[in-house]
N, C-alpha and C positions, 0 to 999 in steps of 0.2 A: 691043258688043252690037248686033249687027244684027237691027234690027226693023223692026213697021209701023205703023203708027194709021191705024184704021179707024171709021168715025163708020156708025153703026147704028139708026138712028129705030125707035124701038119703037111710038112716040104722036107724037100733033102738038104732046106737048108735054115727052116723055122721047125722050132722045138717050144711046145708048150709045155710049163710045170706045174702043174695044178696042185696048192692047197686044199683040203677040203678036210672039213671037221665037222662033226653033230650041229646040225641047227645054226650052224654061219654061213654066210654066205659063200660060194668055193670061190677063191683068189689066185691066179696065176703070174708066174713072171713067163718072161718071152726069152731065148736062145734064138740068136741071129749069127750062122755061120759063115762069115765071109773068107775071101783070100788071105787078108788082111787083119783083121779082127774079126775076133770069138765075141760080141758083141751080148751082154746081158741085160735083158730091159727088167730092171726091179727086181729085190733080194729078196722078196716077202718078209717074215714076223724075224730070225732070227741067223747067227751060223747052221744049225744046226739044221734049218730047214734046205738049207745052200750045199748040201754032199752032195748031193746025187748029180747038183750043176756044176760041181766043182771039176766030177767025175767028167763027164762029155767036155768041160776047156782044158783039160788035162790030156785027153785025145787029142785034141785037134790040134796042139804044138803051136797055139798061135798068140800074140798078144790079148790080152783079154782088157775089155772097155765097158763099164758097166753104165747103166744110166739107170736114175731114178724117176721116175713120173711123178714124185710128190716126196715129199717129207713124212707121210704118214708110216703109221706101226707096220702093216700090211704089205709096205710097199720097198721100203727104204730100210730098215732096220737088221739086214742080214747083210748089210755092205762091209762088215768086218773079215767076212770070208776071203775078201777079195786083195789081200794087203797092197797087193804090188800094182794094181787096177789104179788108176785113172777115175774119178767116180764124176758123170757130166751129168748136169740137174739145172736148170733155171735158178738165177737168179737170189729168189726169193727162200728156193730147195731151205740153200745153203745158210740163207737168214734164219731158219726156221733154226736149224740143225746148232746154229750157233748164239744167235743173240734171243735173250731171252728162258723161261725157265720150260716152259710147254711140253717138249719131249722130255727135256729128266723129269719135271714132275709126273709125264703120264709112264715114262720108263719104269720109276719107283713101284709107281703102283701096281704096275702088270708084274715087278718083282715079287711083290707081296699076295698078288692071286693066284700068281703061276710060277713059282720059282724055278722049278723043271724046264720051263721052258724058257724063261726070260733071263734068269742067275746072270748067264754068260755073253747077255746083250753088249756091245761094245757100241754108241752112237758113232757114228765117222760120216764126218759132214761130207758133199762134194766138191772136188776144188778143181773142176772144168765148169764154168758156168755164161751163160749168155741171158741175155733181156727179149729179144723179140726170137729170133732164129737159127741155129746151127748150121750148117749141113758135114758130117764124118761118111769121108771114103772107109766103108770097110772092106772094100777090096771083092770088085763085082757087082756091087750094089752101093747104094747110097741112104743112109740113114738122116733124115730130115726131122730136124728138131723145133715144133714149133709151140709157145705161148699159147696156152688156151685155159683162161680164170675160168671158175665159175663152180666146181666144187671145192678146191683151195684155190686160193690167189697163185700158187706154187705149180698150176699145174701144167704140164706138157701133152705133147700128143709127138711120136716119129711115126713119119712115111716114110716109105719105100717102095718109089715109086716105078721101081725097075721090078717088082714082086708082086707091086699094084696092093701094097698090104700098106693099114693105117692100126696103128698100135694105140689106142687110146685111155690107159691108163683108167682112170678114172672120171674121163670126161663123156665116158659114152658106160651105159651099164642096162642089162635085162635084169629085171621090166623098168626098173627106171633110174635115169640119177640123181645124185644126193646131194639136195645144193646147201651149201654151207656160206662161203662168201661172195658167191657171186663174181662177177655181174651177171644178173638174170638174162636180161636181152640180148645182149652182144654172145654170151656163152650158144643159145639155140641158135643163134645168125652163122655162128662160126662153125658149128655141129649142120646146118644147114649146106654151108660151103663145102665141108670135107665131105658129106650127101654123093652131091652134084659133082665131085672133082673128077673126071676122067679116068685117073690110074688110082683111084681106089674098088677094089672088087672086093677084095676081104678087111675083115673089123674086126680087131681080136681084143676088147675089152679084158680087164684087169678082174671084173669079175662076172659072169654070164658065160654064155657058149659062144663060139666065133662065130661073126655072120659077116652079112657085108652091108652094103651103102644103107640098105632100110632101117640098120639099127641108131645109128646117126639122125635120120630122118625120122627116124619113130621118136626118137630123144630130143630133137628139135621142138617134133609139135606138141608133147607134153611141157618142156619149157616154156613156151610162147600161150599156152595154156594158164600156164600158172602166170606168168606175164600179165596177163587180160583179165587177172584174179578170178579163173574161175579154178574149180578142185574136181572138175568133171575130167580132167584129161587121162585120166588113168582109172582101173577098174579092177582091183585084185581077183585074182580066180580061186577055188577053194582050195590051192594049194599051194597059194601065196606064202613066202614065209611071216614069220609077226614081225620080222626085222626093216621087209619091205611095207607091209602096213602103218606102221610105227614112222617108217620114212616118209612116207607123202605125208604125212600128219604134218609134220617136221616141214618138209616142202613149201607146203600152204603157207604155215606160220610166217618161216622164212621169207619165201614170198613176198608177205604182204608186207614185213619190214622193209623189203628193198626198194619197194614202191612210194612208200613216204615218201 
């Protein structure tokens, strides 16, 4: 997998790192620089993609706190960088990472496509974990950690509500998200709320471009969409990728399982 890491300062005190490769969709993890903690939201694909973040917590002299928004390859799988990290994920993160065969078997496999890139993958579960909500001082701001299913059971979303920023992992995504297990209604109700919340202005999705509240709301009424079984909620433009056409396919289907 030929890619690139690219470091994107949003703030003097949020750092975007963007993956991007041919033909996938670009995937970012988040740098949160507080008093306190050097705060990392998700490791992306492996170590290897994690230097150049390792470089700016190596600056900043300060504890470093990593958090994953999901168990997934993209997201969670470069937490080996971090040895001496703390690693805070929901719950279910840490089931995923541990009981059951799911990541070694999908681990193996990316060995065998892409040994370059994957050889040196080390799994390392999370062992901070919560069921509904967080909240970590990192020193000037506050990082709010909350349960939000519906692309994995696994997934979170942190606020920072002192930044007015909503990190949404994989629960919020341009042009649309990828619903896997659900739950369909409550997921858009919850994407609904974080909308509507006061001290949300910015929305930095895991993969898309940053925006703010309308991306939430745009992602809300394509779920409630698919909800009402219809496949109209969304409309590729001619420079759709085929990954995102392939996914509303995927969507519908889904969908209409969840509604049995």
């Amino acid at each position: 997998m030929s890619h690139r890491i690219t470091l994107r300062p949003i703030s003097d005190l949020v750092v975007n790192v963007e993956h991007e490769a041919p033909d996938e969709p670009m995937v970012r993890c988040t740098i949160l620089l507080g008093n306190r903690y050097t705060v990392v939201f998700d490791t992306l694909y492996s170590q290897r993609d994690m230097e150049a973040v390792c470089e700016v917590v190596e600056r900043q002299r300060r504890p470093v706190l990593v958090i994953n928004s999901h168990a997934d390859d993209d997201h969670a799988w470069g937490n080996a960088a971090f040895p001496l990290a703390p690693i805070v994920a929901h719950e279910f993160c840490r089931e995923r990472f541990l009981n059951g065969d799911e990541l070694k078997v999908q681990l193996r496999t990316r060995q065998k496509e892409n040994p370059e890139e994957f050889a040196s993958v080390v799994l390392v579960a999370p062992d901070i974990t919560f069921s509904t909500s967080l909240a970590i001082d990192a020193g000037g701001f506050t990082v709010s950690l909350h349960h939000l299913p519906g692309h994995k059971r696994d997934c979170l979303v942190a606020h920072i509500p002192e930044l007015g920023v909503l990190l949404g992992g994989d629960t919020v995504e341009t042009p649309i998200p990828l619903l896997v297990d659900g739950p369909l209604i409550e997921w858009g109700a919850n994407l609904q709320r974080w909308a509507d919340h006061k001290d949300v202005k910015t929305v930095i999705p895991s993969h898309g471009p940053v925006s703010g509240p309308e991306l939430p709301a745009r992602n809300a009424a394509y779920l409630k969409s698919l909800a009402s079984g219809r496949d109209d909620g969304w409309k590729p433009s001619s420079d759709t990728l085929d990954f995102y056409r392939e996914a509303h396919r995927r969507n519908v289907a889904r969908a209409r399982e969840l509604r049995v």
